[in-house]
C-alpha positions in Angstrom: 70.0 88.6 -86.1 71.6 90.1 -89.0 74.8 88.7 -90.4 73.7 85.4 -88.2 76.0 83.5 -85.4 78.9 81.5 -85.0 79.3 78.7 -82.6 82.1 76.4 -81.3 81.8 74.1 -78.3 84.7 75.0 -75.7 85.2 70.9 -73.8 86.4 70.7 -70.3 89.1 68.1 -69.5 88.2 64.5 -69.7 86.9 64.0 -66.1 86.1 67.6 -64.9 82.7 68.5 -64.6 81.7 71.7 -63.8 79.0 73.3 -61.3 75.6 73.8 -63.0 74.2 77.6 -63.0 78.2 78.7 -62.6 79.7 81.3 -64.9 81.5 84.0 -65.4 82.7 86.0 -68.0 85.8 88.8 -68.4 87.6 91.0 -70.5 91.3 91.3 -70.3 92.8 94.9 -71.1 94.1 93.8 -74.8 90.5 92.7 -75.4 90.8 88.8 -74.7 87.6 87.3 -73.4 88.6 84.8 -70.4 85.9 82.5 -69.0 85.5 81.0 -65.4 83.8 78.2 -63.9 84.2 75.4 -61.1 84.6 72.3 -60.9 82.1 69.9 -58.9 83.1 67.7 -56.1 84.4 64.5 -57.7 86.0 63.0 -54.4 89.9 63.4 -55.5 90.8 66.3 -53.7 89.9 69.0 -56.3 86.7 69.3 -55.5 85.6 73.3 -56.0 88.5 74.6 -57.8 88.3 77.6 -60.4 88.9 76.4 -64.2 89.3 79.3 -66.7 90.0 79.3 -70.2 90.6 82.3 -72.5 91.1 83.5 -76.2 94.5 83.5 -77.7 94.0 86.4 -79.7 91.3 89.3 -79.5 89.0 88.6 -81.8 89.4 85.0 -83.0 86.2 82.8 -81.9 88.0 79.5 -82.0 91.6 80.0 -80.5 91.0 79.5 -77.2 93.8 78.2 -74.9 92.2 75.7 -72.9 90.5 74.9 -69.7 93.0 74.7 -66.7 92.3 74.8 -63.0 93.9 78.7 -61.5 97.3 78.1 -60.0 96.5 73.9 -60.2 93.4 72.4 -58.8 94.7 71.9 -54.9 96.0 75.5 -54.9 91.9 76.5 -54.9 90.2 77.6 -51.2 87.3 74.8 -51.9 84.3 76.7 -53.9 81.8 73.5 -53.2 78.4 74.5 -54.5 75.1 74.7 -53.7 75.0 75.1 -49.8 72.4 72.6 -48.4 69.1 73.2 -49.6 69.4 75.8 -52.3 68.7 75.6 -55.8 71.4 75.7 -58.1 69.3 77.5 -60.9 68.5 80.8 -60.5 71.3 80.8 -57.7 72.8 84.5 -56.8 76.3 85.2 -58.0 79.1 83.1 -56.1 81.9 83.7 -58.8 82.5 87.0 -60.6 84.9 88.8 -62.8 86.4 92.5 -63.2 88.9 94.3 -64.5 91.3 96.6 -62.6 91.2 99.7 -64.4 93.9 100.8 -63.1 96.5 97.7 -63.7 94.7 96.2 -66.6 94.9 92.3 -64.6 91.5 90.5 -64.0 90.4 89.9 -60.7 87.9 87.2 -59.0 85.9 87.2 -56.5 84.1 84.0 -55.2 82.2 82.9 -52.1 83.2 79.3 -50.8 81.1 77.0 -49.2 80.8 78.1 -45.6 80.2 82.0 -47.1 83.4 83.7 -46.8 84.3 85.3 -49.4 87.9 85.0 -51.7 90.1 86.8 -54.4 92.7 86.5 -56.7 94.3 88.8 -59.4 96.6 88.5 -62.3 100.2 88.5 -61.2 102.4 88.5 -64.3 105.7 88.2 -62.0 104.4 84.7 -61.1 105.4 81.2 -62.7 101.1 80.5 -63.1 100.1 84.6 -64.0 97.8 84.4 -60.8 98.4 85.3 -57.3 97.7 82.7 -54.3 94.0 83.3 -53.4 93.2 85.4 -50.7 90.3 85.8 -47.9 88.5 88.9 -47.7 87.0 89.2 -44.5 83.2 88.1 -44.1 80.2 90.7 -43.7 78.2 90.0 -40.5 76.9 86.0 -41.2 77.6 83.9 -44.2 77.9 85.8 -47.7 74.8 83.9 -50.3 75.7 86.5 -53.2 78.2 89.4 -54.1 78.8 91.5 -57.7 82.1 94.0 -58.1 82.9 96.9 -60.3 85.4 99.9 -60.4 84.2 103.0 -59.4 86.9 106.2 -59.9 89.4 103.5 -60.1 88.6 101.7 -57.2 86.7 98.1 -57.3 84.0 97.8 -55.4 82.2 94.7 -53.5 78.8 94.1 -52.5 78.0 91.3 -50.5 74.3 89.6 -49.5 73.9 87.9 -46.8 69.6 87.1 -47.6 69.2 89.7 -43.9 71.9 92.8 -45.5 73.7 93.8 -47.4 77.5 95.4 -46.9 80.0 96.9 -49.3 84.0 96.9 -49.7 86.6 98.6 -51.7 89.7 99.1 -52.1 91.4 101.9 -50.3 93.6 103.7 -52.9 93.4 102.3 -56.6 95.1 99.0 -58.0 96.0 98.3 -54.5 95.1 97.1 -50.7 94.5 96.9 -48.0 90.7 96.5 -48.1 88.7 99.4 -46.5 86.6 96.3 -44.4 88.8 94.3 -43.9 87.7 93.7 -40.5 84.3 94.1 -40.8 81.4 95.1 -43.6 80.3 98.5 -44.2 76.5 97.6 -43.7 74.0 99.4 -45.9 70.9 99.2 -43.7 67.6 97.4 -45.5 64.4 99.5 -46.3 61.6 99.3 -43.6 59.8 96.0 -45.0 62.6 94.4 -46.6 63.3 91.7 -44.1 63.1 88.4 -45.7 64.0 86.8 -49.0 67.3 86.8 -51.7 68.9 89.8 -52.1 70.9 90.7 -55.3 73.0 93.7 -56.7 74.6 94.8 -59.6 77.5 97.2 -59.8 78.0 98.7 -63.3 80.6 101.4 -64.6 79.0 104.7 -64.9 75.9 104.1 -63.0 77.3 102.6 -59.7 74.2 101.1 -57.9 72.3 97.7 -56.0 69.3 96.7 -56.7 67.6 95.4 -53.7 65.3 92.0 -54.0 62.8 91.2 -51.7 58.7 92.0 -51.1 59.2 94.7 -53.8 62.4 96.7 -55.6 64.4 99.1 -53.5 67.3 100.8 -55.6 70.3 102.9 -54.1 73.0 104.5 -55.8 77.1 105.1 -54.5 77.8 108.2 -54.8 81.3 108.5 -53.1 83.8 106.8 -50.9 84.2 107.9 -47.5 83.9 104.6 -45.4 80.2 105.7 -44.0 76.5 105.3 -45.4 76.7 108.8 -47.1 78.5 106.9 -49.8 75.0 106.0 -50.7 72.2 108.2 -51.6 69.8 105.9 -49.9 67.2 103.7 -50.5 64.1 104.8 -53.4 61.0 102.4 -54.1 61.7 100.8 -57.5 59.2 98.3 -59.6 56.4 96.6 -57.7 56.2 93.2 -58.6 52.3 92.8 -59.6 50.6 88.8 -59.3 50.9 89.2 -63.2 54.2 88.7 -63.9 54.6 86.5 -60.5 58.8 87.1 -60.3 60.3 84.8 -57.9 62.7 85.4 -55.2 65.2 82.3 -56.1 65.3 84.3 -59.5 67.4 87.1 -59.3 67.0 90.0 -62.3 69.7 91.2 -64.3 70.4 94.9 -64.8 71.4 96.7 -66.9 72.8 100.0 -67.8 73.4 101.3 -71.4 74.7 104.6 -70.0 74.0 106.7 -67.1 70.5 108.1 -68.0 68.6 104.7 -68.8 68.3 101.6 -66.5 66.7 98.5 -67.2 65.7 95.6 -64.9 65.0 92.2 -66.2 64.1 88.6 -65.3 62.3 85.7 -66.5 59.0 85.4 -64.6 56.8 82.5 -63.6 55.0 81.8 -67.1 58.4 82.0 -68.8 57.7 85.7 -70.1 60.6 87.4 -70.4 60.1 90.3 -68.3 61.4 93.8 -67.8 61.1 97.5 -66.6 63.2 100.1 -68.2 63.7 103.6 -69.3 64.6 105.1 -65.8 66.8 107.8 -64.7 68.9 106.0 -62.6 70.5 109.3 -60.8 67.1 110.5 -60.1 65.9 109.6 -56.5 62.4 108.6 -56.0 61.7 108.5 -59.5 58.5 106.8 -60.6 58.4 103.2 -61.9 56.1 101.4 -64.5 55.2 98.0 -63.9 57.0 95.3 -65.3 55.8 94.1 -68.3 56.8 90.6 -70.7 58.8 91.8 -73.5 58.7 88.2 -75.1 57.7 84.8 -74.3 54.1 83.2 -73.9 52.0 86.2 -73.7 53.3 87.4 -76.8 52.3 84.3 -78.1 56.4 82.9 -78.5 58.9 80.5 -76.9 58.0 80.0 -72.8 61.4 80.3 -71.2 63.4 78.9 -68.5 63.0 80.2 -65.1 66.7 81.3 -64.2 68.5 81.4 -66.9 69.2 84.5 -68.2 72.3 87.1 -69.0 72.2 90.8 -70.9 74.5 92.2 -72.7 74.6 95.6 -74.4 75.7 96.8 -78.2 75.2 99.7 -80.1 74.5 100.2 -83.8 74.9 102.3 -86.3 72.0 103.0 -88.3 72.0 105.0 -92.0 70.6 108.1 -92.9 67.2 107.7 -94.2 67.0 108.7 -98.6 67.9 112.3 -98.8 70.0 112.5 -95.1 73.1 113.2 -94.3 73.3 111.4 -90.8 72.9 108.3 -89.5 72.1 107.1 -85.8 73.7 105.2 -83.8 71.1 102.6 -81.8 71.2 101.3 -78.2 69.9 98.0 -77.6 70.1 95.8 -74.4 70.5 92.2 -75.9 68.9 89.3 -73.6 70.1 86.2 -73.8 67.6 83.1 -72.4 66.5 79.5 -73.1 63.1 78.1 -74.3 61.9 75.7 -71.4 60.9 72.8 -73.4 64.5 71.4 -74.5 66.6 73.8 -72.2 69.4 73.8 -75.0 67.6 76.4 -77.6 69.8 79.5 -76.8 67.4 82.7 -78.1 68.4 86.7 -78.5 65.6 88.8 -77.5 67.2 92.5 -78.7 65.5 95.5 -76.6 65.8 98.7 -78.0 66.8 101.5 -75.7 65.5 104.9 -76.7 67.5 107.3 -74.9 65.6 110.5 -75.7 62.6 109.5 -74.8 62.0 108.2 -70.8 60.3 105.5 -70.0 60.3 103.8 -73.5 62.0 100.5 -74.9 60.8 98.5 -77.9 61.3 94.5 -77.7 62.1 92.8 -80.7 60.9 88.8 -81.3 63.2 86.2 -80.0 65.7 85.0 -82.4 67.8 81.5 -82.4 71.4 81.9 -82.0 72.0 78.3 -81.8 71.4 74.9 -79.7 73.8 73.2 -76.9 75.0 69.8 -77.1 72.8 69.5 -73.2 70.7 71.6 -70.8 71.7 74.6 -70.2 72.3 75.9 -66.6 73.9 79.3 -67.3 74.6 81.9 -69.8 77.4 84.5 -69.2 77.7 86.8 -72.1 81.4 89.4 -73.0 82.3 92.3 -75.8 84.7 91.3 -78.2 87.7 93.7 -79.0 85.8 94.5 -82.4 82.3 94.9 -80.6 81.1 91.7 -81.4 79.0 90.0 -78.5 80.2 86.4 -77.5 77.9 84.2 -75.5 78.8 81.4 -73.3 76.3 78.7 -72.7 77.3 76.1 -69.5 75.5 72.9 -70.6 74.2 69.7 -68.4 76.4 67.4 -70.5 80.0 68.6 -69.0 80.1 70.9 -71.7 80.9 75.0 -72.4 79.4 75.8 -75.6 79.7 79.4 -77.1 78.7 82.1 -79.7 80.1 84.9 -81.6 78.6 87.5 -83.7 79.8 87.4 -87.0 79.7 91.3 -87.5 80.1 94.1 -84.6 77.1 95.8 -84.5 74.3 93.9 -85.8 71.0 94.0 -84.2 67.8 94.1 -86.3 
C-alpha cells in the first residue's frame, strides 16, 4: 500500500481474555471508531460480558480510552461462546454494531448462549452512556447468526436460525417498539435450501441477505410493511463449483461499493482468496459468474486462513493522465485476511471495482500491513473521519492489535 501502515496494539485488562473469532467494529456520529468484544468465561461471575473501547478523538490512531466491560461486567445478559460443538473460527456473527441514523448513538446487537437475541444503545442521560440491555424476542428456535443496518431510517435485523431466516425492525425511526416483538417475520428458504449455515448481510443503499447453503440464494428489502412483499424474493446467485470448495462453517463477506455493484467473498478450502463480483444487485435473476481466487495459492502467493476475513471499502482519487484536465476517482473493495502458516501475518488484498463496466473487478497482489503479537482469530475493519481505513486484528495471545492508514485514500 502506498503511504504504508501504522500499527499500535490496543491490551485488554490484566486478567480478561476475550472470545476468539469475536469482533466488532462501529462508527460513532462524530467519526470515533468504537470497538467490541467479549470476554471468555473465567469462572468469577463475568463470564460473557461485552468490553468496548473507543478513540478519544476522530482521527488519532493511538488515543484510545480503554477497554471496559458496558455498564460493568455483571450488568451483561451472559454472551458465553461457542454453543457446544461449533467452531469458533469461521463462526456466523453473534455481536454486531450500527449506527442509528436517526439519533446518532451506537447500538448492539448480540445473541447469548441459549440463542436469544439482545440490545443495547447509547443513552447519554445515563451515569455509564449505555442503556440496561434488553431482550428482543427470539425467531422460531435458537438464533446461530444475525447482521443489522438502517434502511429509510429504520434499523433492521436478520436473524438465522441454520433451518430460516426472519427479519425485525423498528416500527417508526430512532424508536420502539419492535415490529416482532412477539414473533419473527419469517422469510421462507428457496426450494433446496434446507440444511447447512445461513448468513446475511444488510448494507446501506443495497439492503439485502445473502442466503448460504447447497448454493447462493440472494433477496433484496424493498419496503416495510410487516409481510414478505418487503422482499423481492429469492434469485439463484453464485454456484459454488468443487474448484473453489467454499465451506459452510465459512461464511462470505459482502460487499457493496454502491448500489449497482455487489461483491461476494470468502476464503475457500486451498486458502485462495475467493470472490464473485460486478453484479447488479437490484436486478432479479441476474446471471452470475463463478467464483474465482483473486489471490492466494493459485496465483502462486500467500495460502490463507480459512475464516478469517473482513472487507472494507475506499475510494481514490486518481490524476488526469499528461495533457487531461480530470482525474477519476477509483472504487476498490479492500480485503483483509491472514496467511495460514503463522496466523499473525495480516495481508491487504485491494480489489478494484469498475463500476462502468459489469461483471469486471481487477485483484491486486496481497500486501503486508503488519504482524500480531499471536494468532489471529478475527479481523473487523472501520472508516476513519478523514477516510482512512483502521483494521482491528483479535489475536490468540489476549491481545487487540490494530492498523491505520497513514493517508485517506491510498490504494495502489
Amino acid at each position: 500500500m502506498a503511504n504504508g501502515w501504522g500499527g499500535y496494539a490496543l491490551a485488554p485488562p490484566a486478567g480478561v481474555t476475550f472470545v476468539p473469532g469475536v469482533l466488532a467494529v462501529g462508527s460513532n456520529a462524530d467519526g470515533r471508531l468504537e470497538v467490541f468484544a467479549i470476554q471468555a468465561a473465567d469462572g468469577s461471575g463475568t463470564d460473557g460480558s461485552v468490553w468496548h473501547n473507543w478513540q478519544l478523538t476522530p482521527t488519532d490512531g493511538t488515543g484510545w480510552a480503554g477497554w471496559v466491560a458496558i455498564n460493568g461486567a455483571n450488568a451483561n445478559p451472559g454472551f458465553s461462546y461457542p454453543p457446544a460443538g461449533v467452531s469458533t473460527l469461521g463462526f456466523p456473527k453473534r455481536l454486531v454494531v450500527a449506527l442509528n441514523d436517526k439519533t446518532g448513538l451506537l447500538e448492539v446487537f448480540a445473541i447469548d448462549s441459549d440463542g436469544n437475541p439482545w440490545h443495547i444503545w447509547q443513552d447519554p442521560s445515563t451515569g455509564t452512556g449505555w442503556s440496561p440491555w434488553n431482550t428482543m424476542q427470539p425467531p422460531s428456535g435458537p438464533a446461530i447468526s444475525l447482521d443489522v443496518a438502517s434502511y429509510s431510517g429504520q434499523l433492521i435485523v436478520v436473524y438465522f436460525t441454520g433451518t430460516g431466516q426472519f427479519y425485525d425492525y423498528q416500527m417508526t425511526p430512532a424508536s420502539g417498539p419492535w415490529a416482532a416483538q412477539d414473533r419473527g417475520q419469517a422469510l421462507e428458504i428457496p426450494s433446496g435450501q434446507t440444511s447447512g449455515f445461513y448468513w446475511g448481510t444488510l448494507t446501506a443503499g443495497a439492503v439485502g441477505t445473502i442466503l448460504v447453503a447447497n448454493d447462493f440464494s440472494v433477496n433484496k428489502l424493498v419496503g416495510l410493511s410487516g409481510s414478505l412483499s418487503d422482499w423481492a424474493g429469492w434469485s439463484p446467485g453464485p454456484t459454488v463449483t468443487a474448484a473453489v470448495g467454499l465451506g459452510s462453517l465459512c461464511p462470505p463477506s459482502v460487499a457493496y461499493p454502491d448500489e449497482e455493484w455487489t461483491a461476494i467473498l470468502d476464503v475457500d478450502v486451498y486458502g485462495n482468496l475467493a470472490g464473485v463480483g460486478g453484479q447488479n444487485f437490484i436486478a432479479p435473476n441476474q446471471s452470475w459468474p463463478n467464483f474465482t481466487a483473486y489471490a492466494g495459492p493459485a496465483e502462486e502467493q500467500t495460502q490463507f486462513q480459512d475464516g478469517v476475513l473482513a472487507v472494507g471499502s475506499l475510494k481514490s482519487y486518481q490524476p488526469p493522465s499528461s495533457g487531461g484536465y480530470l482525474g477519476n476517482i477509483m472504487q476498490y473493495l479492500m480485503a483483509f485476511v491472514v496467511d495460514s502458516a503463522t496466523q499473525r501475518n495480516v495481508f491487504n488484498v485491494p480489489i478494484l471495482c469498475d463500476d462502468y463496466n459489469q461483471g469486471s473487478q481487477q485483484p491486486f497482489a496481497p500486501a503486508l500491513i503488519g504482524t500480531s503479537g499471536g494468532a489471529v482469530s478475527a479481523i473487523a475493519v472501520g472508516t476513519n473521519k478523514d477516510g482512512r481505513l483502521e483494521v482491528f486484528a483479535l489475536e490468540g495471545a489476549n491481545q487487540c492489535s490494530h492498523w491505520w492508514q497513514n493517508a485517506a485514500g491510498t490504494a495502489p
